[in-house]
C-alpha positions in Angstrom: 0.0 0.0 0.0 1.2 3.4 -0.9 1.7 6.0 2.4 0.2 9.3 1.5 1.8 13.1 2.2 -0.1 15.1 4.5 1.5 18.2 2.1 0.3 17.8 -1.4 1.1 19.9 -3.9 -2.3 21.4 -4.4 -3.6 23.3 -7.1 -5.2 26.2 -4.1 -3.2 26.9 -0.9 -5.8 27.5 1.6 -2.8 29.3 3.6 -2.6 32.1 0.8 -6.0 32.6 0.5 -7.8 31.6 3.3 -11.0 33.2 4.6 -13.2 32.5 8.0 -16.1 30.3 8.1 -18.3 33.8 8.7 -17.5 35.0 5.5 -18.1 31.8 3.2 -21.5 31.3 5.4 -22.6 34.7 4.2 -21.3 33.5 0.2 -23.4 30.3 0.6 -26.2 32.5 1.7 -26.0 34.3 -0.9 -26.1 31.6 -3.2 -28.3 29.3 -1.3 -31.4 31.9 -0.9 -31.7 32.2 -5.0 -34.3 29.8 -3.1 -36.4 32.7 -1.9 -34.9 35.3 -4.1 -36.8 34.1 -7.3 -40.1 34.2 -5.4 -39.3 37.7 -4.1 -37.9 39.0 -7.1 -40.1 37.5 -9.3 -39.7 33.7 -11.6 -42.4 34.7 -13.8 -42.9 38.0 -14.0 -44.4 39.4 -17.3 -42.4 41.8 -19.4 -42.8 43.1 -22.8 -40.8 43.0 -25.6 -40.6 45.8 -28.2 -43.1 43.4 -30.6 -45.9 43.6 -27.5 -45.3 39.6 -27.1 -44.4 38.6 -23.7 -40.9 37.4 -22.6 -42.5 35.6 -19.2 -46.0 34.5 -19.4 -46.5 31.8 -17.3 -48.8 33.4 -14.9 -48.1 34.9 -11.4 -46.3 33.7 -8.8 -48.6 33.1 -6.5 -47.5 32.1 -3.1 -50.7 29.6 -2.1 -48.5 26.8 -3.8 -48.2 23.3 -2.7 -45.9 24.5 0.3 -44.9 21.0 1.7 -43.6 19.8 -2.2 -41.4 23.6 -1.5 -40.2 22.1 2.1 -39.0 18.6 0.4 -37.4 20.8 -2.7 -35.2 22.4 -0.3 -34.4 19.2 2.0 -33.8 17.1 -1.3 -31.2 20.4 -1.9 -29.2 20.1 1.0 -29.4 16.1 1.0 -27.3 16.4 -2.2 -25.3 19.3 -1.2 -23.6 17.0 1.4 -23.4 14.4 -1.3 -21.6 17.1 -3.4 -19.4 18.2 -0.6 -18.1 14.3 0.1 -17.6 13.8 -3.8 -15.3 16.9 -3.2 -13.5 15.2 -0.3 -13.1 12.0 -1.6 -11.7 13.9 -4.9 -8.9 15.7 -3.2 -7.7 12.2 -1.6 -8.0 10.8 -5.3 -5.5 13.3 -6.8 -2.7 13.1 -3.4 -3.4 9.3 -4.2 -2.8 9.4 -7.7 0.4 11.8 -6.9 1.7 10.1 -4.5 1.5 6.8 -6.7 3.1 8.4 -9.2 6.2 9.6 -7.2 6.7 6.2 -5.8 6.5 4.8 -9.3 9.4 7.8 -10.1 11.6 6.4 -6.9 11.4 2.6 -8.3 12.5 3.5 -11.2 15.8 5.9 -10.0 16.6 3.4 -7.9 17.1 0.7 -10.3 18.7 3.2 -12.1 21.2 3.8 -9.6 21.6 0.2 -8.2 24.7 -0.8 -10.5 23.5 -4.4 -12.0 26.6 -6.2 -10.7 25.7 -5.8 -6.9 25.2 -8.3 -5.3 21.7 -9.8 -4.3 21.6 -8.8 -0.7 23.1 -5.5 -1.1 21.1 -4.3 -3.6 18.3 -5.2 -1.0 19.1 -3.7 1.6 19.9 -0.3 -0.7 16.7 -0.5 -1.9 14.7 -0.7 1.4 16.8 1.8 2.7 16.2 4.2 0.0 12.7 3.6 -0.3 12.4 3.7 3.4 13.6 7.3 3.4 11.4 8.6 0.5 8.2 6.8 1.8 9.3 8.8 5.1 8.6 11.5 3.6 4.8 10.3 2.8 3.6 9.6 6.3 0.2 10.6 6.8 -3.2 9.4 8.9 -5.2 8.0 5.5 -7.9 7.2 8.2 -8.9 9.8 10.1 -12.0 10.0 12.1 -14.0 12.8 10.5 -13.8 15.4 13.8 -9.7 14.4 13.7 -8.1 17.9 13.3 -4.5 16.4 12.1 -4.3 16.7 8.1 -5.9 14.4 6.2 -5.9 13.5 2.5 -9.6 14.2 2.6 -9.1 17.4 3.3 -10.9 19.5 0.6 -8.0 21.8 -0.4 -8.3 21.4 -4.2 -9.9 23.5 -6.7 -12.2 21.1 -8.6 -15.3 22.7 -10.6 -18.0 20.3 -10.9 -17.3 19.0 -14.6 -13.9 18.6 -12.9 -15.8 16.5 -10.9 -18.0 14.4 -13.6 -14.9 13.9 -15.8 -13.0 11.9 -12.8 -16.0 9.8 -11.8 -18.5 9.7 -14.7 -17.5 8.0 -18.5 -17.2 9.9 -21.2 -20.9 9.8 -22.5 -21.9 10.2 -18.9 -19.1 12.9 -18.3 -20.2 14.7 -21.9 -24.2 15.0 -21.0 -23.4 16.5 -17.4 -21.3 19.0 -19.4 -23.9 20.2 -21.7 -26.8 19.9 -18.9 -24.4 22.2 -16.7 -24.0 24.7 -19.4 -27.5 24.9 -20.4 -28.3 25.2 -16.7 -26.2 28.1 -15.9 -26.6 30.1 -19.4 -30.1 29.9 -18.9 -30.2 31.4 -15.1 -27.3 34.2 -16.5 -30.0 35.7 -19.0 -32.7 35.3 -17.0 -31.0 37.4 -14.5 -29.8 40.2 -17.0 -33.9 40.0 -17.7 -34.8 40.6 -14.1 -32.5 44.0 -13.3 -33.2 46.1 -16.0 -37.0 44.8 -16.0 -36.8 45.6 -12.1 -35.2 49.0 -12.8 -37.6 50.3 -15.3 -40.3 49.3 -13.7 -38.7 51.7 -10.4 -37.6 54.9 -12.3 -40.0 55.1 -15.4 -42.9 54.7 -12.7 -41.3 57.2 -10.1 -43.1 56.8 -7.0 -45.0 59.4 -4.8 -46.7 58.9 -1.5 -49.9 61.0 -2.9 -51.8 58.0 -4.0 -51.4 54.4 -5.0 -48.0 53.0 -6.6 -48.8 52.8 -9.9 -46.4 50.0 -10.8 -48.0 48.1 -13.6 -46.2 45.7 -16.6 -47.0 47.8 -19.3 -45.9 47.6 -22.7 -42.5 48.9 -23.8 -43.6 50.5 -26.7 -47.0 51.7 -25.6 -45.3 54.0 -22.6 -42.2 56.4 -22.4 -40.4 56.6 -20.0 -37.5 59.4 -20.1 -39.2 62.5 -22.8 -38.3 60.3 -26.1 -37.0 57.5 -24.5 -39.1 54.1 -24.8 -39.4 51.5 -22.1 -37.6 49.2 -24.4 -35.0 51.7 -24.7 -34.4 52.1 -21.3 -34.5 48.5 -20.6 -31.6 47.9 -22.8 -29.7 51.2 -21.0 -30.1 49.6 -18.1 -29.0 46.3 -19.0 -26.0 47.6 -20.9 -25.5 49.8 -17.6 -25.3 46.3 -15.3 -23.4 44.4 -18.0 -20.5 46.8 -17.9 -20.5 46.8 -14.0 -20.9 43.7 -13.1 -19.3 41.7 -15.9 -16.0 42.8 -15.2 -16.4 40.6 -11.8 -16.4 37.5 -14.0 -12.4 38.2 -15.0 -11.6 37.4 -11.0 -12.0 35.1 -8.8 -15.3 34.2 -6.3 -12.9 35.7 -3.7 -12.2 38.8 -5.3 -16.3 39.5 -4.9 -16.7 38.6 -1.6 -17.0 42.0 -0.2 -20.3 42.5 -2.6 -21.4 38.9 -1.2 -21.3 40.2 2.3 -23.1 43.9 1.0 -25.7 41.8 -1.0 -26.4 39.7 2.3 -26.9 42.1 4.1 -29.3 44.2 2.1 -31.3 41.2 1.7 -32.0 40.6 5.1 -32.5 44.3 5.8 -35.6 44.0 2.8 -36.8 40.8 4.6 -37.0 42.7 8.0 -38.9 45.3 6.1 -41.2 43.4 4.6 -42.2 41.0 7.6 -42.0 44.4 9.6 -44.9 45.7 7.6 -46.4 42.5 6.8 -46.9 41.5 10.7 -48.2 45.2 10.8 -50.7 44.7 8.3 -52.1 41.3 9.4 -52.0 43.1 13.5 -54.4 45.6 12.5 -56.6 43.5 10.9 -55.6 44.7 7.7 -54.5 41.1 6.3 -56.7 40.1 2.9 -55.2 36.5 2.2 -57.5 33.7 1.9 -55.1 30.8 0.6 -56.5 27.5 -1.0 -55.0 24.4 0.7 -52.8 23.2 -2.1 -52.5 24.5 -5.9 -51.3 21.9 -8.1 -51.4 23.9 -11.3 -48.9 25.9 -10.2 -46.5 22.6 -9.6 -44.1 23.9 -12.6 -43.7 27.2 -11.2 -42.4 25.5 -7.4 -40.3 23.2 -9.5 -38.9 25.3 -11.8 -38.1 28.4 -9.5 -36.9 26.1 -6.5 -34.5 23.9 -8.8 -33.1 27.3 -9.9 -31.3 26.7 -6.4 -29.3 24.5 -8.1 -26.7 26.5 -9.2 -25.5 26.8 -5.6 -23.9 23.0 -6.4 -22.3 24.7 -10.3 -20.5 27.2 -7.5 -20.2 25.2 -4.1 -16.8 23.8 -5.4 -15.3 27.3 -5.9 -17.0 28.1 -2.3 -15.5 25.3 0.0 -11.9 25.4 -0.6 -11.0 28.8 0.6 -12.9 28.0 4.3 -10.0 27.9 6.5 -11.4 26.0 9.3 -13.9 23.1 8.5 -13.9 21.2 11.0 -17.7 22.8 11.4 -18.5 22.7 7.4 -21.1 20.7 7.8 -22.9 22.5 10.9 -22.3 25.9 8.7 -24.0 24.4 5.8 -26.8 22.7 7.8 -27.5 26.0 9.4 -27.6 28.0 6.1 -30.2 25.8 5.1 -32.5 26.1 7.8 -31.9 30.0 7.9 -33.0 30.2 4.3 -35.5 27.5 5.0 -37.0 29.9 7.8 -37.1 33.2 6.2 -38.7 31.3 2.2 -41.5 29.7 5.0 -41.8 33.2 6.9 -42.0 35.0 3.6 -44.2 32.5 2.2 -46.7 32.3 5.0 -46.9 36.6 5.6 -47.4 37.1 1.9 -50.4 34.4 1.3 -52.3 36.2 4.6 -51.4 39.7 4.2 -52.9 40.4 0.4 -55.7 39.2 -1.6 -54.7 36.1 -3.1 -55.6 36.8 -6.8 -53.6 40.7 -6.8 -50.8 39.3 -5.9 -47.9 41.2 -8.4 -45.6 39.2 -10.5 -43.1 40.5 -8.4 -43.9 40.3 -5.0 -41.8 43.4 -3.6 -44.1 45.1 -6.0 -47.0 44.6 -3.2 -44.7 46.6 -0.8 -44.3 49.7 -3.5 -47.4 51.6 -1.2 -47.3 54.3 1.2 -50.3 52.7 2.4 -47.9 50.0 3.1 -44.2 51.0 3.5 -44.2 54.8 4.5 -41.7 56.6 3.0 -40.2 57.3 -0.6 -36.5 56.3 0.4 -37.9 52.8 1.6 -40.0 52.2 -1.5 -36.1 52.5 -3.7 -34.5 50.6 -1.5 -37.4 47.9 -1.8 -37.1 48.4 -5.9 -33.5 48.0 -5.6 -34.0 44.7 -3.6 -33.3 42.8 -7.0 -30.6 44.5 -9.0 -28.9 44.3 -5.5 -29.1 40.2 -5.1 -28.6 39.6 -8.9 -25.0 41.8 -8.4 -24.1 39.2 -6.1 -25.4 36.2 -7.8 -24.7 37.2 -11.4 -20.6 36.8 -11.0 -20.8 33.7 -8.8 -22.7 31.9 -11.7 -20.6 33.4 -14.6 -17.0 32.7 -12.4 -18.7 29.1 -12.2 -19.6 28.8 -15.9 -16.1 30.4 -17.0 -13.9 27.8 -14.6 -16.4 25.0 -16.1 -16.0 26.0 -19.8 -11.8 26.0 -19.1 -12.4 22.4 -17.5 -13.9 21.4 -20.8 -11.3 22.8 -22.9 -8.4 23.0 -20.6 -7.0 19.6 -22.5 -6.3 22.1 -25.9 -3.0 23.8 -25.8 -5.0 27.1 -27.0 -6.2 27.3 -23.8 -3.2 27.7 -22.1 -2.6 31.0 -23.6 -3.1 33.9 -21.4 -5.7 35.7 -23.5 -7.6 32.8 -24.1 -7.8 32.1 -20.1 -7.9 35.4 -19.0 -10.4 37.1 -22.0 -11.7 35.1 -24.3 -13.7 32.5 -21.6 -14.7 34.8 -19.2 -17.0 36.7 -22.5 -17.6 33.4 -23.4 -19.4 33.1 -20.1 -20.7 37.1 -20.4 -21.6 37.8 -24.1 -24.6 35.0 -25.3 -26.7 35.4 -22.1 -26.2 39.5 -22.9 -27.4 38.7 -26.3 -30.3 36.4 -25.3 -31.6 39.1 -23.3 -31.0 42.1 -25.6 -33.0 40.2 -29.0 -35.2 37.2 -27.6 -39.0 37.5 -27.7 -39.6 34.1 -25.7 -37.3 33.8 -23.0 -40.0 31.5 -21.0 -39.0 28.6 -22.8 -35.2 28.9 -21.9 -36.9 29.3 -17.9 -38.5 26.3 -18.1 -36.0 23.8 -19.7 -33.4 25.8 -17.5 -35.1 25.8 -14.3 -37.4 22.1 -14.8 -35.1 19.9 -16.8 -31.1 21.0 -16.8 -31.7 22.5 -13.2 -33.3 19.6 -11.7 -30.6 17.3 -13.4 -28.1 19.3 -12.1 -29.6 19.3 -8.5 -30.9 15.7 -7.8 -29.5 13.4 -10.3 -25.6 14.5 -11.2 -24.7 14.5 -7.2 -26.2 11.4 -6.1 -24.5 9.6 -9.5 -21.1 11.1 -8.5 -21.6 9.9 -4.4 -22.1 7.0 -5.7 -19.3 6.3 -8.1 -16.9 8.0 -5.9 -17.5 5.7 -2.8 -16.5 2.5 -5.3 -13.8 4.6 -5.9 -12.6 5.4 -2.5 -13.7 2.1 -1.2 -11.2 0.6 -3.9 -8.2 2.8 -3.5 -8.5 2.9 0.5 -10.2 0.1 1.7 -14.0 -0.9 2.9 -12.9 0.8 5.8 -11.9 4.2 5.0 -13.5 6.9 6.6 -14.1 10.2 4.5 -13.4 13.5 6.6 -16.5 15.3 5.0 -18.7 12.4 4.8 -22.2 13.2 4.4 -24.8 11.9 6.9 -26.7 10.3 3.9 -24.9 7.2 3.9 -27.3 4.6 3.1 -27.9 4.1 -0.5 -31.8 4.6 -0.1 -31.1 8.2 0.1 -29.0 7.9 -3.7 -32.3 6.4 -4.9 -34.6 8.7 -3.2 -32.6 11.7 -4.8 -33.0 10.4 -8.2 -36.8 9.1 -7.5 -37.7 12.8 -6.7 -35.9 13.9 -9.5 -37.5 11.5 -12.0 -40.5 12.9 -10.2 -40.4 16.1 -10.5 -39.2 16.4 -14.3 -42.6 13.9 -15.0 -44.8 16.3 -13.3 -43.8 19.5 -14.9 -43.6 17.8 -18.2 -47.2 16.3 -17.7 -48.2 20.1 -16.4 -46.8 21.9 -19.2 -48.6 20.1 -21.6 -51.8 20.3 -19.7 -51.7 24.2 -19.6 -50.1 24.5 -23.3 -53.2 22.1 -24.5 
C-alpha cells in the first residue's frame, strides 16, 4: 500500500488565501437563498418586448402553492449538497493518491537506475529498502482519520475542482459529456434570466417614479406603448439599463469568487435588511386586521412554477466547489451548511406564509416586492427604492458567482487544448464566453420562458438531484477501492445509506414527469 503526504502539492493553498467560516457562510447565503430570491424578485414576472409579445407569461407567482412539495425541494437540496461536498472530499484524496503513486512509481525507477547491476543480491536489498524507506518517510500521513480528527488528512478539501472537474473523474465519457452540456444549459439559462430581471426591475422603479400621494402605480405595461425618459421608450431604457449592469458587473467574471466577496457580504446584508422590512410591515398589516389572504390548501397547477423556481437553487452545487476550498477551518462545514439551510428554509417559510395572509390572493404582483411599493404600506419614498433595488442588489451578487462558475467550467472542458493555455484565451476570451450569449439572449429574444422552463425544470433539476447522487455513488467505489472498505471520509455526508442515492434520483425523476405532464396540460 502506498503512504500518503499530508503536504500535497495542491492546485489552491488555503494558507494564501484563506477566509473565516463567517464569511463563506454569508457566500453560501448568498447563493443558497436564490431559493427565496426568485419568489421575491419574481420567476415569472411578465415583461414586454418591443413586438408587445411577452418574454415571461406563465402566470403569477402566487404564493398559495403546494408548500410542503417547497419544504421537500429544499431538504432534497441540502441532501445532495452533502453528497456534493463528500464527492469533493473523496476527490482531493484521489488526486494526493494518484500523486503520491506516481512519485513512488518515479523512486522505483531511479533506484534501479542507480543500483549498479553487478551488486550483489543482498546488497542491492538492503539499498533499496533503505532508499525507499527514506522517501516513503517522507509520505507519512493518517489516510484514516475520524471525520472530527483535526490532524491533516488526504480528505481534506484543499483542491480547486469545478464540478465538470468533478464528472470527468468519476462519470464515463458519455456520462461525463451529457453533465457537461446539462451544466452549461443550466447556468446560461439562469445568467440571461438574471440580465432579464435588473433592467425589468429598474424600469419598472424609475420610469414609474413613486410618490406617497396616492397608490403605486407600478403596472407591466408595454415597452412601446409607454415612455419613460421625454423620447425615450421602455424598451430603450430596458436595454440602457442592461448595458449599464453588463458593464459593472461583468468585469467581476475576470476574477475570482474571492475577489467579490466584499459585494457577497453587502448583497447579504441588504437582503435581510428588505426581509425585515417586509415581515415588519407584513406582521403590521395582518396586527391591524388589515390582512386580505385567503389561501386555497394546495394548488397543483402551479407545480411547474415550485419546481422550476426552486430547482433554480441548483446553481448553488455549479458554485459550491469554488465556495468550500477557501474556508479555512472546516472542521464545522457541515454545521455551517446545515445552518444556512434552515436559515434560508425559515425566512422562504416566513416569507411565504406573511405574503399568502397579508394580500388578496388573486392581486398578488408578479413580483412580490411590488405589493410593498405603497405608502399605504411602507411609508416613506427612500424605503419604497430601497425595496425596488431589492433585485438588481441580489442579482449583483449572484450574477458573478454563476458566470466565475460557468467560466472555470467552460476552461475544465477545454483545458485539454494547448490554446487554452494562452493567457488571453484564459484570462479574456472564456470569461466573455461566459458574459456575451446570455447578454445577447436578453438584448434580442421574444420568448425567454422557454429557456426558464427547460433551465429551471429539466437542466436544473438534473443538475440538483441526479448528477450529485451519481457522483456519491461512483466516488464511494472509488474510494472504497483505493483505500479500503474501511476508510472513513473526513466530510462524509450523513446520507450514507444508498436509499437516500435512490430517493434523490426518485424525486428527480418525479419532479421532471410532473412539470412535463403540467406543461402540456396548460399548453393544450
Amino acid at each position: 500500500m502506498i503512504v500518503l503526504s499530508c503536504n500535497p502539492k495542491t492546485q489552491y493553498n488555503p494558507m494564501q488565501k484563506s477566509v473565516p467560516l463567517l464569511t463563506i457562510f454569508l457566500d453560501m447565503c448568498a447563493v443558497n437563498d436564490q431559493l427565496v430570491d426568485f419568489l421575491v424578485s419574481g420567476h415569472d414576472q411578465e415583461v414586454n418586448d418591443g413586438n408587445g409579445k411577452s418574454i415571461f407569461t406563465d402566470g403569477k407567482m402566487l404564493f398559495q402553492n403546494d408548500f410542503f412539495t417547497e419544504q421537500v425541494d429544499v431538504v432534497s437540496c441540502y441532501i445532495t449538497v452533502t453528497f456534493l461536498i463528500e464527492v469533493m472530499s473523496s476527490a482531493n484524496a484521489r488526486v494526493v493518491w494518484d500523486r503520491s503513486n506516481d512519485s513512488h512509481k518515479e523512486n522505483e525507477m531511479i533506484l534501479k537506475e542507480n543500483i549498479p547491476m553487478s551488486a550483489k543480491r543482498g546488497e542491492e536489498s538492503t539499498q533499496s529498502k533503505a532508499l525507499l524507506s527514506e522517501s516513503s518517510s517522507k509520505h507519512i500521513c493518517c489516510c484514516y482519520c475520524l471525520p472530527d480528527d483535526p490532524k491533516p488528512s488526504v480528505f481534506d478539501i484543499n483542491e480547486l475542482f469545478s464540478l465538470t472537474d468533478l464528472t470527468k473523474m468519476y462519470f464515463s465519457t458519455v456520462g461525463d459529456l451529457l453533465s457537461r452540456i446539462t451544466l452549461m444549459l443550466g447556468i446560461y439559462g439562469s445568467l440571461a434570466m438574471f440580465l432579464t430581471m435588473v433592467p425589468f426591475s429598474l424600469t419598472e422603479l424609475f420610469c414609474n417614479i413613486p410618490s406617497c400621494t396616492g397608490e403605486s402605480n407600478f403596472t407591466s405595461n408595454s415597452y412601446d406603448e409607454n415612455h419613460c425618459w421625454g423620447p425615450i421608450s421602455r424598451i430603450n431604457a430596458y436595454r440602457i439599463f442592461l448595458a449599464g449592469f453588463v458593464l459593472l458587473i461583468g468585469p467581476f467574471v475576470f476574477f475570482s469568487i474571492q475577489k467579490n466577496k466584499f459585494i457577497q457580504i453587502f448583497a447579504t446584508i441588504v437582503s435581510f435588511s428588505v426581509f425585515c422590512i417586509m415581515f415588519i410591515m407584513a406582521f403590521h398589516l395582518l396586527a391591524i386586521g388589515r390582512g386580505k389572504g385567503n389561501p386555497a390548501l394546495a394548488n397543483f397547477s402551479a407545480l411547474p412554477n415550485i419546481f422550476g423556481a426552486c430547482s433554480l437553487a441548483a446553481v448553488s452545487h455549479a458554485t459550491l466547489p469554488h465556495i468550500i476550498p477557501p474556508i479555512l477551518n472546516k472542521a464545522n462545514l457541515g454545521l455551517g451548511i446545515a445552518i444556512v439551510f434552515i436559515v434560508v428554509g425559515a425566512f422562504y417559510a416566513l416569507l411565504s406564509l406573511t405574503i399568502t395572509f397579508t394580500f388578496e390572493n388573486d392581486k398578488i404582483q408578479e413580483i412580490v416586492l411590488l405589493n410593498f411599493l405603497d405608502c399605504s404600506i411602507v411609508p416613506g419614498v427612500f424605503f419604497i427604492y430601497f425595496l425596488g433595488l431589492y433585485t438588481t442588489f441580489k442579482v449583483s451578487a449572484i450574477f458573478p458567482l454563476n458566470a466565475v462558475a460557468l467560466r472555470d467550467n467552460i476552461w475544465a472542458m477545454f483545458g485539454s487544448f494547448q490554446c487554452s493555455r494562452i493567457w488571453a484565451v484564459e484570462r479574456l476570451f472564456f470569461p466573455l464566453l461566459a458574459i456575451i450569449p446570455p447578454t445577447v439572449i436578453a438584448v434580442v429574444t421574444e420568448n425567454i420562458e422557454v429557456i426558464v422552463g427547460i433551465t429551471g425544470s429539466y437542466a436544473a433539476t438534473t443538475i440538483q438531484f441526479i448528477i450529485p447522487p451519481l457522483l456519491v455513488h461512483y466516488s464511494r467505489i472509488d474510494t472504497q477501492e483505493k483505500f479500503g472498505p474501511s476508510v472513513r471520509i473526513k466530510h462524509a455526508s450523513p446520507f450514507q445509506h444508498n436509499f437516500w442515492i435512490i430517493l434523490a434520483i426518485i424525486f428527480a425523476v418525479f419532479t421532471i414527469t410532473t412539470v412535463t405532464i403540467l406543461y402540456i396540460t396548460h399548453q393544450s
